[in-house]
C-alpha positions in Angstrom: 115.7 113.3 89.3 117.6 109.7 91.2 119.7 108.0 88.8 118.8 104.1 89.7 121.3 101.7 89.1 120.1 99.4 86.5 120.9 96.2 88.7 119.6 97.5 91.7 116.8 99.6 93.2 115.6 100.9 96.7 114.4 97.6 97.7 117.2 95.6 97.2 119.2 98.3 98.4 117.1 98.5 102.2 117.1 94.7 101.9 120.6 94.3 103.3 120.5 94.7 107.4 124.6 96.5 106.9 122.7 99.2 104.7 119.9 99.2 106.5 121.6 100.4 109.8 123.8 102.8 107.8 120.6 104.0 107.1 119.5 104.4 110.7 122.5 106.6 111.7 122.3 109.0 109.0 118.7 109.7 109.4 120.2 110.7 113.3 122.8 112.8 111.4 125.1 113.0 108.7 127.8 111.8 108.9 131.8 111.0 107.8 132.7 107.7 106.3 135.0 106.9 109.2 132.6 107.3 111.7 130.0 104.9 109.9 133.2 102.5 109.9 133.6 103.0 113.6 129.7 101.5 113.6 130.1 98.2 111.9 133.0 94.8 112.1 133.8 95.1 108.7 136.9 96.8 106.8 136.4 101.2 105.4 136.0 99.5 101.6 133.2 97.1 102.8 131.6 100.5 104.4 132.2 102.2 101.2 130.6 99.4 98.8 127.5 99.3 100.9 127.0 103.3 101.0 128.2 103.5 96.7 124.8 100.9 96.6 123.0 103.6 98.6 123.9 106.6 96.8 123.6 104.4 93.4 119.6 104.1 94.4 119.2 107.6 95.6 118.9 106.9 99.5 122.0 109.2 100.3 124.5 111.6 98.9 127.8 112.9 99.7 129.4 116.3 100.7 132.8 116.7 100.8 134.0 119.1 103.4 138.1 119.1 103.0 139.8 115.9 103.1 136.3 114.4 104.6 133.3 112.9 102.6 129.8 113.2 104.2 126.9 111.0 104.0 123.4 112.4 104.2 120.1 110.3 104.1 117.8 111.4 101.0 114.3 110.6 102.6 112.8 110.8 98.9 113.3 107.1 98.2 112.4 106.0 101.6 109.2 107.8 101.4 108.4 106.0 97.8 109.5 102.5 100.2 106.5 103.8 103.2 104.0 105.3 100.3 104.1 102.0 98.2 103.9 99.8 101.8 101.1 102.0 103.3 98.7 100.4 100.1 99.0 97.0 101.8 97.8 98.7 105.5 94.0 98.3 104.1 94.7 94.9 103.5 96.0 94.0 106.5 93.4 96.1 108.3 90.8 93.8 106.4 92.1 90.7 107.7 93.0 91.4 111.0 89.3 92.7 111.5 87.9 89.2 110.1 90.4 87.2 112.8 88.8 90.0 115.0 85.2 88.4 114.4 86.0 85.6 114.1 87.7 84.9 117.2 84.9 86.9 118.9 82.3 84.4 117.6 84.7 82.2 119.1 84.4 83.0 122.2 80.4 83.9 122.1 80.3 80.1 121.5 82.4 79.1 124.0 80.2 81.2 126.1 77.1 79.7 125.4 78.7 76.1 125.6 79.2 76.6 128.9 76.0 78.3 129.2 73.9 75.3 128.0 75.8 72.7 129.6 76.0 74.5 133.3 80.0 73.9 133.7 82.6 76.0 132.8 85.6 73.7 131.0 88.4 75.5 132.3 
């Protein structure tokens, strides 16, 4: 079981774009610390911080192989992020088939407008 950080979970954690590219290149590879640092403009503590917040939610852990730690991406999380977004695709798919209607009545009228008054607008 992921130990969550009591001030923070997944979504907060994704929310930041710095953790959200970290993100990105693990789920190419795992990867060293100082290689993640080579990624980013900002100091090997900054770097740090940011992956602490993602190993505090779950998102990755750490190997240490000698003197080097390595960062893995834990997909468990990020599928909990995609399962708990994927209940809003029905919505959407709802309302994006109502614009679909509508803006095919839309255009059925325009149709017969120009139809009934024998000249086209455009």
């Amino acid at each position: 079981m992921v130990r969550i950080a009591a001030d923070i979970d997944v979504f907060q954690a994704i929310a930041d774009p710095t953790r959200r590219r970290m993100l990105g290149l693990l789920a190419e590879r795992e990867r060293p610390v100082m290689e993640l640092v080579d990624h980013f403009d900002i100091t090997q503590p900054s770097v740090s911080q940011h992956l602490r917040v993602l190993r505090d939610v779950g998102l990755v852990s750490i190997r240490k192989a000698g003197r080097q730690r390595i960062y893995q991406l834990n997909s468990g999380p990020i599928r909990n992020v995609a399962d708990w977004v994927r209940q809003f695709e029905r919505f959407w798919d709802e309302r994006l088939d109502r614009l679909e209607g509508y803006l095919a009545g839309q255009r059925r009228n325009a149709s017969k407008h120009r139809t009934t008054t024998g000249h086209d607008d455009e």
